[in-house]
N, C-alpha and C positions, 0 to 999 in steps of 0.2 A: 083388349083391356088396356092394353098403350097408354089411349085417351085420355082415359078415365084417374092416370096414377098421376098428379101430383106432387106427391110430397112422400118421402119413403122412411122408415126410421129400420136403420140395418142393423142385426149384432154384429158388433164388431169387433175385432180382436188384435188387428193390423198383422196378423199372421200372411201367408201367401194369397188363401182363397180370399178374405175379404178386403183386402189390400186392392186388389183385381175387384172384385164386384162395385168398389165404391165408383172408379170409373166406369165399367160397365152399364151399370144403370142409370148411370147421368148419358151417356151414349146412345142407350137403348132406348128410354123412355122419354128422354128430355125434361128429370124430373128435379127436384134438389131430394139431396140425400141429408140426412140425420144419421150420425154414428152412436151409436149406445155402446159403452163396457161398461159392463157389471165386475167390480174389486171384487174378486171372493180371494185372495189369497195367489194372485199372479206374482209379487214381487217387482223385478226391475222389467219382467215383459210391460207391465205400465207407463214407462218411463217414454216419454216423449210422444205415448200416443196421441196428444191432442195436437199437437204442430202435425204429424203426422196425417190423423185424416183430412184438415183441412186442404193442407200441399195436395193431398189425393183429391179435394174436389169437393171434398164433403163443406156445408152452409155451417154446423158446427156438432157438438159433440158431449153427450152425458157421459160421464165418468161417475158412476156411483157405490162408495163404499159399502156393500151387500153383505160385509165379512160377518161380522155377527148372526145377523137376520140367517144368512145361509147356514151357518152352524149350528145356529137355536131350530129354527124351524124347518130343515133341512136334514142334516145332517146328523143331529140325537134324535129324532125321531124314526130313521132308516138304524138306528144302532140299537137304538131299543128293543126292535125286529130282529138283530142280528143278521141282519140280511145280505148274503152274496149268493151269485148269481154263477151257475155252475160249478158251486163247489171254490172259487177262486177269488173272484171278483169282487169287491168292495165297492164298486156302482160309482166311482169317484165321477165319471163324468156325468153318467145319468142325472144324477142327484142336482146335479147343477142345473140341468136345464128348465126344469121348472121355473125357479125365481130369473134367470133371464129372462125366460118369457114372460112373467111378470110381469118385472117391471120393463121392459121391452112393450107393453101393451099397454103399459100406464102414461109412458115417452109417449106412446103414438096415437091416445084418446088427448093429453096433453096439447100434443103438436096440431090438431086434428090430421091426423097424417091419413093419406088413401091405404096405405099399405105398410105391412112389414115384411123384413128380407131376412135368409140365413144364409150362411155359407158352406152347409150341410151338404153332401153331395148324394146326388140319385142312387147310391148303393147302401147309405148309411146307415143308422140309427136315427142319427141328432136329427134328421129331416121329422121324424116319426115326432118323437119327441116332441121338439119348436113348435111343430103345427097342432098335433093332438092340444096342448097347454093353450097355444094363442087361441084355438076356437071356443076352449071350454070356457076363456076367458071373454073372447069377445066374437059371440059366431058370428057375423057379420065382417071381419079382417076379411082383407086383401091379401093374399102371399104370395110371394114374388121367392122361388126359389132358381136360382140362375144354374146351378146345375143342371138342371133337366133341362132347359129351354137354350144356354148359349152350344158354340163349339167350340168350346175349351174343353176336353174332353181326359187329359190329362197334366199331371204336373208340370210336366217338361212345356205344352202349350201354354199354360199359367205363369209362367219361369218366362219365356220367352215373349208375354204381350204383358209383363212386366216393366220388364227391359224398355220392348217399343215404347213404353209410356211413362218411362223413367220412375218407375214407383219400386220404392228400398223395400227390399222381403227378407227376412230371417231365412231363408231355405237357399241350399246350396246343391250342387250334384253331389259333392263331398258327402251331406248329408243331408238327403230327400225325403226321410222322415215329416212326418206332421208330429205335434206335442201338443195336448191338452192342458191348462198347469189349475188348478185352485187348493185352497187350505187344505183339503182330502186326498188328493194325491196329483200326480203328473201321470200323463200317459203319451204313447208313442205308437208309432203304424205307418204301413207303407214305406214307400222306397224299401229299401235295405230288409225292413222285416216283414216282407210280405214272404221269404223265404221263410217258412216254419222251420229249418231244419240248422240254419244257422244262426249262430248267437250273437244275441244285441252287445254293441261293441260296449267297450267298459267307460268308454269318455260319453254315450251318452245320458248317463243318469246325471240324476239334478239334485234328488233331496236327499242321498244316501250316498256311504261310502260302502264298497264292495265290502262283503264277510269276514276276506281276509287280510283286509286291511283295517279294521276294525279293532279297537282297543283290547288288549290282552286281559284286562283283570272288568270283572261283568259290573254292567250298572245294576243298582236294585232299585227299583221306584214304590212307591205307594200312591194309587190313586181312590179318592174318596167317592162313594156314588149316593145319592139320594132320589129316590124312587125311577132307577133307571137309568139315570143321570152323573155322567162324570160331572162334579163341581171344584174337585181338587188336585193338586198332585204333592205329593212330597207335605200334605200335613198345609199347604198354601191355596187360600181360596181363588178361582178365576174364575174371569168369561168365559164364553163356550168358546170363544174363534180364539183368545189368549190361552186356552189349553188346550185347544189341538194345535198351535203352534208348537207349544214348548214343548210337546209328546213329538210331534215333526222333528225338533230337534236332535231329542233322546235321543228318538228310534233311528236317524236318519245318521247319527255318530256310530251307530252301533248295529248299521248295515240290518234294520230290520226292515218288510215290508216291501221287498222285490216279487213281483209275479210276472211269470213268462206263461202267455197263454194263448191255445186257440179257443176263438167260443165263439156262437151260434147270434149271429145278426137275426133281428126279427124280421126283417124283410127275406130271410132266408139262406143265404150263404155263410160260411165261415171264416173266421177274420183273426188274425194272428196279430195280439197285443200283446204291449210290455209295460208293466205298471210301476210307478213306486207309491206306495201310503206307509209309512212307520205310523204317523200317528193314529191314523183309525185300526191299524191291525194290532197296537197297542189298545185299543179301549177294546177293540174286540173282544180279546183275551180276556181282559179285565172284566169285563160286562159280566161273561161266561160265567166268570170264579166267585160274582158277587151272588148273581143268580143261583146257583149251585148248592150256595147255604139258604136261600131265601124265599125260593118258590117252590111249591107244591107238585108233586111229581108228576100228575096227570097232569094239570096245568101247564105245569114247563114242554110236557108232552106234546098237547093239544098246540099251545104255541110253533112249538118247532115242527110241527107238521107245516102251518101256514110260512115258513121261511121261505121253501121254494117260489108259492104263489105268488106273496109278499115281492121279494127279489125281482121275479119276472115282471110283474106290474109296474115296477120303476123302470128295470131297463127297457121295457118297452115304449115309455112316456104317456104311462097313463095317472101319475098322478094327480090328479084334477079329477079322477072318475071315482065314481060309489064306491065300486068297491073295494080301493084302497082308502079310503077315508072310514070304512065300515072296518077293516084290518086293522087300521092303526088306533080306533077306539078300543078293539078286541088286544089287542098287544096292548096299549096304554092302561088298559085295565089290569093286566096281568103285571106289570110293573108297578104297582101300589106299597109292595115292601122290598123292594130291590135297594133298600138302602146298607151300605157296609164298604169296608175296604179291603182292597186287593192288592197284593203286594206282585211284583214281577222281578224276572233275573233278565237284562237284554243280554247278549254274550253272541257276535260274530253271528249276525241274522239269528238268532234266536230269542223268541220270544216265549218267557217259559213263566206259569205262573207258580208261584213258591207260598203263596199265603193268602188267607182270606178269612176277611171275621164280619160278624155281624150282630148286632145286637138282639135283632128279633131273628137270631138262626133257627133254623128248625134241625139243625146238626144236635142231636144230641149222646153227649157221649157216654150215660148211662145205657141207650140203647146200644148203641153202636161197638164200644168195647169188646174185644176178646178177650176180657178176663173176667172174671167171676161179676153177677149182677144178680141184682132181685126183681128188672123190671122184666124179665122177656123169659117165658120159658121156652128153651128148647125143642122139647117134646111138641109144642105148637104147629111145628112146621110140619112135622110128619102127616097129620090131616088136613094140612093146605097143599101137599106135596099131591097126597092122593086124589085128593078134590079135580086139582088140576091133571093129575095123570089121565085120568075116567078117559076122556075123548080118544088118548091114543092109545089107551092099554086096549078099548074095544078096537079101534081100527087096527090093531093089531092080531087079534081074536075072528077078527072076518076076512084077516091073510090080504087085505088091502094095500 
């Protein structure tokens, strides 16, 4: 396939692996390379990348601000679902790889490029991910994943034909960690936390101060939602990528939204990560508290059976497939009165909801009341009591 590559448009991030890969493939294949970074919320990791890839080799380089786009069509649409992924998991990275691939395929029908590249490696996820999205997008791609095909085989090898090639890496022996970063959270793996059993040290977080270093007297916020949708915070309208900043912020003052986790790679083994999201474990909440007054019991029910499904289908990168586009019409519908606000107390990692109103609530506190009413008679329940006893009063009767 050598021959036939051309012209290559790589994601890129100027982190270790694809720092390495821009020369690699100019090496391997004798091709010119295209750098793509998608902005979704890196901060100063952007800074100087574009002097950067070229020094590395790269023809030149898209730098495209996705921050929005990833949070409107991304990232409220995965929150709608409330969707995490063993019980933990807020999808921060999953979630992103779609719109790189993207627009990653949009650079490379643009460029006519032969191929695109990731820096994903043969045990991962993002491999599944990148390629599932590029094909659904364009079958006919090229993918040039260098994982599987060089022998660089580990950090320390990456680290070292760095060096030979004079190319600047973030990664140190110090700290041999990888980091993930966009508007949704940061995450971390390898080196040092491939030990499940010892703890991620306290200088590596990014967006959050530790619990106990966290302000002594609690923040309280208000966030407004409209059919599903965080639009507010504090009574103040915004964008979607301007308020999961400022929630970043909150949460991230007030030590919310740390996860220390093992979980289940789709390609099959397990993988010990460390997350920060304050701001999406702050809408989480929220979401929950708004739903809670606003959707129908079976409804809510029926929904949140589909959460696991929902969850898996992202982190495995199948967005682009039937049926999570058939999920998310089925959740979007269910989201039609999800409008109201929810109040929160942040206090030393906790994240506690305190209040919640709605206009169209179905809370009603004529029924609801423990004290005297005309809407509900008591006596009611005793033949719904029995109704529903029947099945186990007999299974009980036949000594089963």
């Amino acid at each position: 396939m050598s021959n036939d590559i051309k012209k290559v448009v790589l994601a890129y991030s100027g982190g270790l692996d694809t720092s390495v890969i821009v020369r690699w493939l100019i090496e391997e294949y004798g091709c010119e390379v295209i750098c793509f970074a998608a902005d979704l919320g890196q901060a100063e990791e952007l800074d100087h990348l574009n002097e950067k890839a070229i020094d590395t080799g790269a023809s030149k380089i898209y730098i495209e601000d996705l921050q929005e786009e990833f949070t409107r069509d991304f990232v409220f649409p995965m929150l709608r679902a409330n969707a995490i992924y063993e019980g933990s998991y807020l999808l921060g990275t999953s979630i992103a790889r779609p719109l790189i691939s993207k627009e990653q395929i949009r650079i490379a029908n643009k460029e006519n490029a032969d191929a695109v590249s990731h820096g994903a490696t043969g045990k991962g996820n993002d491999q599944v991910r990148f390629e599932l999205a590029y094909y659904a997008l364009n079958p006919d791609i090229k993918v040039i994943a260098p994982w599987r095909d060089w022998d660089l085989n580990s950090r320390e090898s990456l680290i070292a034909y760095a060096r030979k090639h004079n190319i600047p890496i973030p990664v140190t022996k110090a700290k041999p960690y990888s980091s993930d970063r966009n508007l949704l959270h940061i995450s971390f793996e390898g080196g040092i936390l491939e030990d499940p059993w010892a703890e991620a040290p306290e200088d590596m977080y990014v967006l959050s101060v530790s619990p106990e270093k966290a302000p002594d007297k609690p923040t309280y916020i208000e966030i407004d939602y409209e059919a599903g949708n965080a639009v507010a915070v504090n009574g103040e309208k915004m964008s979607p990528a301007t308020l999961l900043s400022e929630l970043n912020r909150l949460g991230g003052e007030n030590g919310i939204g740390r996860v220390d986790l093992v979980e289940n790679r789709y390609v099959g083994m397990k993988s010990r990560g460390v997350y920060e999201t304050p701001g999406g474990t702050i809408l989480h909440e929220a979401h929950r508290a708004v739903e809670s007054l606003t959707m129908d019991r079976e409804v809510l029910h029926i929904r949140d059976s589909l959460i696991p499904r929902y969850a898996e289908i992202v982190y495995n990168g199948y967005w682009y497939a039937p049926e999570r586009e058939l999920l998310q019409k089925t959740i979007d519908d269910s989201q039609a009165n999800v409008t109201g606000t929810a109040r929160l107390k942040l206090y030393k990692g906790s994240c506690r909801v305190v209040g919640r109103k709605a206009e169209r609530s179905l809370f009603n506190e004529e029924f609801a009341t423990f004290e005297a009413d005309s809407v509900y008679n008591q006596k009611d329940a005793e033949g719904f009591i029995k109704i529903n006893s029947l099945r186990l009063r007999i299974r009980s009767l036949m000594g089963l």
